[in-house]
DRENKOLTOR-225430 format. One record per residue: residue number from 1; x, y, z of N, C-alpha, C, O, CB in turn. Coordinates in pm, whole numbers, always signed. Each point is the difference from the previous one (the first is absolute). Glycine has a CB too. Layout:
N
{NUM {X Y Z} {X Y Z} {X Y Z} {X Y Z} {X Y Z}}
...
***
This chain:
119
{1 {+2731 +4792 +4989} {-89 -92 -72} {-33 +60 -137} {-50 +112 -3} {-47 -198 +221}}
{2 {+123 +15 -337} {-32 +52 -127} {-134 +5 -46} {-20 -121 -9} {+220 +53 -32}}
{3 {-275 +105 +15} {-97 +11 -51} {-72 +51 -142} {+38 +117 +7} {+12 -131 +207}}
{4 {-130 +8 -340} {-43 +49 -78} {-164 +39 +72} {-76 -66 +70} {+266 -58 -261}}
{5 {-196 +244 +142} {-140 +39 +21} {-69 +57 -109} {+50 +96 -58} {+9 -63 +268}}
{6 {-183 -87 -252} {-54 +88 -110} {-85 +140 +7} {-21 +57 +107} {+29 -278 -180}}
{7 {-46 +259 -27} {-101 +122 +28} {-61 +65 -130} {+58 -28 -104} {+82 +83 +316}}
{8 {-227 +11 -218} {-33 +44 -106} {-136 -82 -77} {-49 +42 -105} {+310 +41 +112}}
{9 {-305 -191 +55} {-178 -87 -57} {-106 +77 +0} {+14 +122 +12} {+23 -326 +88}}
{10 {-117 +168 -107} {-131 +90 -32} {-72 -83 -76} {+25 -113 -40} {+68 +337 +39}}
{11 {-235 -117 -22} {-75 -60 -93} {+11 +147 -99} {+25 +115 +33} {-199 -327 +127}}
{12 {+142 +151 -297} {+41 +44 -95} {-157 -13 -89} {-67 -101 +22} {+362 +39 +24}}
{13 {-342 +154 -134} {-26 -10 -121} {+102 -98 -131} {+120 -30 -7} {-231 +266 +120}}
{14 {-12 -264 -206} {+110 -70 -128} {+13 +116 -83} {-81 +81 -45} {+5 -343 +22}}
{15 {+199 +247 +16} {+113 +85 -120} {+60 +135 +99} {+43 +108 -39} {-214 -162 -242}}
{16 {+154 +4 +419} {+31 +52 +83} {+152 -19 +35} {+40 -99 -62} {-277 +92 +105}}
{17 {+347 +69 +39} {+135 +31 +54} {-8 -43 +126} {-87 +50 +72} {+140 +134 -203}}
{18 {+59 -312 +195} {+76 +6 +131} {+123 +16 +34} {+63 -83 -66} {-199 -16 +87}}
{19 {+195 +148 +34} {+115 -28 +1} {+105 -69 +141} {+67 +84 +59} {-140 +101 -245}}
{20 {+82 -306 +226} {+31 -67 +92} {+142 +13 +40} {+86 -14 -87} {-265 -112 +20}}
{21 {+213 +153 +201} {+125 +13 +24} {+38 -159 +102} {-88 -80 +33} {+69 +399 -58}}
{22 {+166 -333 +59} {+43 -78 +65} {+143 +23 +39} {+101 -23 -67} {-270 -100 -27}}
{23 {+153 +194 +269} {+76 +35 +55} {+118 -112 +112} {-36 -35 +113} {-160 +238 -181}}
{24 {+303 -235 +21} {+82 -79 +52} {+68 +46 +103} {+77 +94 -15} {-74 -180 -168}}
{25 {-27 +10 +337} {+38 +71 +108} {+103 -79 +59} {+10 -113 -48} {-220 +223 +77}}
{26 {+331 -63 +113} {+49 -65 +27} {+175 -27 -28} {+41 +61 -99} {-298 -92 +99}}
{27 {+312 -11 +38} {+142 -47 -44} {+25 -56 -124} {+3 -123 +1} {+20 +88 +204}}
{28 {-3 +91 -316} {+23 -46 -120} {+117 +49 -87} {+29 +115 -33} {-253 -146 +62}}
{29 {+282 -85 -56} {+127 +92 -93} {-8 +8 -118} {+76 +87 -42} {+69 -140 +162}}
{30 {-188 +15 -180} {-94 -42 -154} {-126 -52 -25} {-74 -48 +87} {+255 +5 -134}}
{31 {-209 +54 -83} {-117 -51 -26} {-14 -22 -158} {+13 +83 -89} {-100 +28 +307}}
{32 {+61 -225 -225} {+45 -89 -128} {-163 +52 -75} {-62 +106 +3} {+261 -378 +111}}
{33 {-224 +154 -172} {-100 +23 -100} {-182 -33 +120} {-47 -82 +78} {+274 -31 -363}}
{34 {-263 +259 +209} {-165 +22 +86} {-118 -54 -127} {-6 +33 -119} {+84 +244 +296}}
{35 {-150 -356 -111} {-111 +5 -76} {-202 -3 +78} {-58 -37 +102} {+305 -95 -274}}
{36 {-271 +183 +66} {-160 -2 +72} {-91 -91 -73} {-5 -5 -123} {+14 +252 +192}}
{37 {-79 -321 +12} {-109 -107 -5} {-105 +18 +22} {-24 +116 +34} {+138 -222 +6}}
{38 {-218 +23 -43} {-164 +54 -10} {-32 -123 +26} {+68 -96 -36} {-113 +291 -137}}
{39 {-113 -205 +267} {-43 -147 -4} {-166 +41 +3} {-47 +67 +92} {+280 -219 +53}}
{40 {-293 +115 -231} {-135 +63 +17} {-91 -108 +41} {+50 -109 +29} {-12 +286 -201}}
{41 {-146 -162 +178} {-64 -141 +135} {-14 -119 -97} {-17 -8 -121} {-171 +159 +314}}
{42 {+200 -235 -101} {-9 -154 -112} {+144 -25 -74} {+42 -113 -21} {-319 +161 -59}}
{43 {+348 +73 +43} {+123 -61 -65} {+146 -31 +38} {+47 +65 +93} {-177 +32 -217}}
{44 {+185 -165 +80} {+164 +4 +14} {+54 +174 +9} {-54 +94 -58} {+78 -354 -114}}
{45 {+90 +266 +256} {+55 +161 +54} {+103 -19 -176} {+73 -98 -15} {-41 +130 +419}}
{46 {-41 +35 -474} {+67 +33 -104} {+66 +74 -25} {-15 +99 +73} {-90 -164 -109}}
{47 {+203 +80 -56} {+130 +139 +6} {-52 +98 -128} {-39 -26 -114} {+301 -142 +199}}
{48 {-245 +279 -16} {-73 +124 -102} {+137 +55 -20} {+24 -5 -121} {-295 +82 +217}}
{49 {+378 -23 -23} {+103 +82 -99} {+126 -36 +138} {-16 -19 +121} {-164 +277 -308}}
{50 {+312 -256 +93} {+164 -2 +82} {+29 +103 -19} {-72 +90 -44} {+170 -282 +21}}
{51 {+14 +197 +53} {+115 +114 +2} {+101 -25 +43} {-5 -71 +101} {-115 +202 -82}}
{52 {+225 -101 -57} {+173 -81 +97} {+24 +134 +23} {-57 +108 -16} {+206 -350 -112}}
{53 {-9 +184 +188} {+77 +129 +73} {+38 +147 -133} {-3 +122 +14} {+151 -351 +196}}
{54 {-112 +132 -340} {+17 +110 -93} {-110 +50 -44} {+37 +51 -105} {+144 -130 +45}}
{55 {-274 +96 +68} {-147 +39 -82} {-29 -49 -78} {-22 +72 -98} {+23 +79 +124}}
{56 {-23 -326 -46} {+7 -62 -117} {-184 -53 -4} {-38 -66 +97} {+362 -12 -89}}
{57 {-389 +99 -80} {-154 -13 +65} {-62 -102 -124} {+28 +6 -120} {-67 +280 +261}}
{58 {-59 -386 -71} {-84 -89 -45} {-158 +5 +50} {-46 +48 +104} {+266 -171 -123}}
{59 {-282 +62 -82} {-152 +48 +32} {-66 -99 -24} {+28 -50 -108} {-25 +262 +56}}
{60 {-125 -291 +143} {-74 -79 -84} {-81 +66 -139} {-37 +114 -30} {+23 -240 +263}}
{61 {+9 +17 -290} {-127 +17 -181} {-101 +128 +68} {-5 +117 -37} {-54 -462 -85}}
{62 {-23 +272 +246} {-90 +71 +13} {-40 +133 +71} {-107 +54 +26} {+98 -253 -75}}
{63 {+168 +235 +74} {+14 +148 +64} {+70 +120 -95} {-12 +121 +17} {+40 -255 +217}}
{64 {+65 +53 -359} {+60 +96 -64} {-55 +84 -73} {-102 -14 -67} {+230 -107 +82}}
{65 {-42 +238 +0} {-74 +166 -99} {-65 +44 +102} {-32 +118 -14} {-34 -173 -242}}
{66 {+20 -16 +399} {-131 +94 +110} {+125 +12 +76} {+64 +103 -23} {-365 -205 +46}}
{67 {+380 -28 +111} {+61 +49 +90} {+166 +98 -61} {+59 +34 -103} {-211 -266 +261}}
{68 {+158 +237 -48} {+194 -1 +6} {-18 +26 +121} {-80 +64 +68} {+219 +31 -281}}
{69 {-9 -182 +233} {+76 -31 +89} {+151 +95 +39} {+55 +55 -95} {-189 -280 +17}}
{70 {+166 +233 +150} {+86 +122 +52} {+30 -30 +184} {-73 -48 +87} {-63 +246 -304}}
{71 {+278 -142 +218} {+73 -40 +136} {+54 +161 +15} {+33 +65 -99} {+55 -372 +73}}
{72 {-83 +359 +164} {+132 +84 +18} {+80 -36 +96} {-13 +12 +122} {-86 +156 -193}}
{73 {+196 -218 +0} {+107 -71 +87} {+43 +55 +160} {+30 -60 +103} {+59 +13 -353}}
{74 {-103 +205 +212} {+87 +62 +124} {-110 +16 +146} {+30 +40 +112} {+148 +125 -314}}
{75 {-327 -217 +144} {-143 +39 +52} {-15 -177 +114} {-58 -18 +107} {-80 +224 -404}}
{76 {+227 -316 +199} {-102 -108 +5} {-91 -9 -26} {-65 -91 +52} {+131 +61 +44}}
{77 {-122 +108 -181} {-158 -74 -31} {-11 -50 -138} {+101 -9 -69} {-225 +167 +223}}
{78 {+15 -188 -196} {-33 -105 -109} {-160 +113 -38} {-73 +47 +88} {+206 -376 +30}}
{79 {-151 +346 -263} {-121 +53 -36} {-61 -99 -85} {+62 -93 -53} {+9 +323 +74}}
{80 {-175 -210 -30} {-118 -78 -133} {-94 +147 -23} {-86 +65 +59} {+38 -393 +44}}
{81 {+119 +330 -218} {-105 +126 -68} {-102 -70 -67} {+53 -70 -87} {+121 +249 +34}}
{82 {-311 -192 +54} {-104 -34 -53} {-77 +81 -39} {-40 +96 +65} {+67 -239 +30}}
{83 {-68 +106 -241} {-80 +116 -96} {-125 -141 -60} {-10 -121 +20} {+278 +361 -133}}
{84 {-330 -155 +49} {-130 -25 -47} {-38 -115 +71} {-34 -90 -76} {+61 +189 -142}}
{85 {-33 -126 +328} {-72 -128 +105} {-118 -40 -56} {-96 +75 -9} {+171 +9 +225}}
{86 {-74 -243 -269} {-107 -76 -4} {-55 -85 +142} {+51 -40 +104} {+38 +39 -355}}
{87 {-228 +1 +186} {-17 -115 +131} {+78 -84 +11} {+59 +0 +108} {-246 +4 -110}}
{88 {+216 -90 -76} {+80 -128 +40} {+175 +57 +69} {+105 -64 -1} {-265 -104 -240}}
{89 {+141 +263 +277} {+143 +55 +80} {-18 +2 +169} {+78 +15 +93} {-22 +162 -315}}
{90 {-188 -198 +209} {-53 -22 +148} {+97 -108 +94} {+11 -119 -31} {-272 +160 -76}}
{91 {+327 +19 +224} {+87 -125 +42} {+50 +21 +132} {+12 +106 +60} {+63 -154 -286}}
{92 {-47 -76 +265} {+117 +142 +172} {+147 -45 -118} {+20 -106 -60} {-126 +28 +492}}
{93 {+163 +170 -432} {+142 +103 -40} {+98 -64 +101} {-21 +23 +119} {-96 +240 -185}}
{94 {+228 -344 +31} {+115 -52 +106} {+125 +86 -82} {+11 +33 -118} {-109 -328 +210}}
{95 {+191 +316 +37} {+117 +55 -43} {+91 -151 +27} {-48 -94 +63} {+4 +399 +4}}
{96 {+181 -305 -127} {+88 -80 +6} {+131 -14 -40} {+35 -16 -117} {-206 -33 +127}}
{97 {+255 +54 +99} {+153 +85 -83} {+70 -142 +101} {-42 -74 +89} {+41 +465 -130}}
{98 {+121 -372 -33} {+148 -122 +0} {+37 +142 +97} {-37 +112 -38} {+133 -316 -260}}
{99 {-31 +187 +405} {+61 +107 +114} {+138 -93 +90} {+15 -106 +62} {-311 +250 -16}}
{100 {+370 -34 -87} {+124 -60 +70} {+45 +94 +164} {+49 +110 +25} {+49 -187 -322}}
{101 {-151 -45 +383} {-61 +150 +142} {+158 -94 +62} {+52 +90 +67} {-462 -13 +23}}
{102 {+468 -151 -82} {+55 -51 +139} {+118 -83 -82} {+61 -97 +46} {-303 +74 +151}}
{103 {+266 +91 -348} {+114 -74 -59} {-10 -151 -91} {+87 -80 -37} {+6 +207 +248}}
{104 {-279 -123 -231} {+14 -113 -48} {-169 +53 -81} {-70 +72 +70} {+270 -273 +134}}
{105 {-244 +169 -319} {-88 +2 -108} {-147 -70 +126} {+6 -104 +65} {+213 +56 -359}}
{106 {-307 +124 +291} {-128 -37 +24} {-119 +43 -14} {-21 +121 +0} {+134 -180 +92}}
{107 {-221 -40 -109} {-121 +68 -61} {-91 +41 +77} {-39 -70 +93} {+65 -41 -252}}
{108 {-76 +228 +135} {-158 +67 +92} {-52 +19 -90} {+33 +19 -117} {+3 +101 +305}}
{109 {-168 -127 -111} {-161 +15 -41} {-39 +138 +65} {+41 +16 +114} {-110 -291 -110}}
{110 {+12 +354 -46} {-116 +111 +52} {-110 -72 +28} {+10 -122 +1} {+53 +311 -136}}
{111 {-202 -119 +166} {-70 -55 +119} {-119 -31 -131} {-65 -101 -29} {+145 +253 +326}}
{112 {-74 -33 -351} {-98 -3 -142} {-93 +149 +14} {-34 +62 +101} {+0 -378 -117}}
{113 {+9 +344 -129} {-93 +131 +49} {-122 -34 -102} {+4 -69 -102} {+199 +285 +175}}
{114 {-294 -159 -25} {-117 -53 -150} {-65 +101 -52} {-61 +90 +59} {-10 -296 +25}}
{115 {+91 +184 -237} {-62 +31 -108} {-139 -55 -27} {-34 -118 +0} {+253 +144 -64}}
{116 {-294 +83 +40} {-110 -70 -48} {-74 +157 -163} {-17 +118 +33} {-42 -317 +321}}
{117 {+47 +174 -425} {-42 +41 -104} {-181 -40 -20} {-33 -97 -68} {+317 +77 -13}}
{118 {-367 +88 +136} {-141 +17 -30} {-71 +92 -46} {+41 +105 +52} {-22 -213 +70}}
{119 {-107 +130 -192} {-94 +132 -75} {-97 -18 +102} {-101 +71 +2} {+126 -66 -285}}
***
């Protein structure tokens, strides 16, 4: 059974560091492009940063210059390096990768981990 699992939430100070992992378990022969999402209460789950199989990386407006994003291929996992955390970063954290487990392209979800940024 494939699975993504996250790790690494907390609560945080602002201008504070997390750094979130997402460990891909299971029968997998690849793994296409990973990205991490955020849904903070009241809102739509939104996309904070990608990554493809080559290290090709995108960021929302409102994460660039703080996260990066980072994979080690040989690990399966997926990172979100987060620096100077504002409140509004407060969120549960989804992992989400394109995985080719059984010869054919499919999508998983992680369970979510949460961030929360308070003084």
């Amino acid at each position: 059974q494939v699975q993504l699992v996250e790790s690494g939430g907390g609560l945080v100070q602002p201008g504070g560091s997390l750094r979130l992992s997402c460990q891909a378990s299971g029968t997998i022969f690849s793994i296409n492009t990973m990205r991490w999402f955020r849904q903070a209460p009241g809102k739509q789950r939104e996309l904070v940063a990608s990554i493809t199989s080559g290290g090709s990386t995108n960021y929302a407006d409102s994460v660039k210059g703080r996260f990066t994003i980072s994979r080690d291929n040989a690990k399966n996992t997926l990172y979100l390096q987060m620096n100077s955390l504002k409140l509004e970063d407060t969120a549960v954290y989804y992992c989400y990768g394109i995985l080719n487990t059984d010869s054919r392209l499919r999508t998983y979800w992680g369970q979510g981990t949460q961030v929360t940024v308070s003084s």
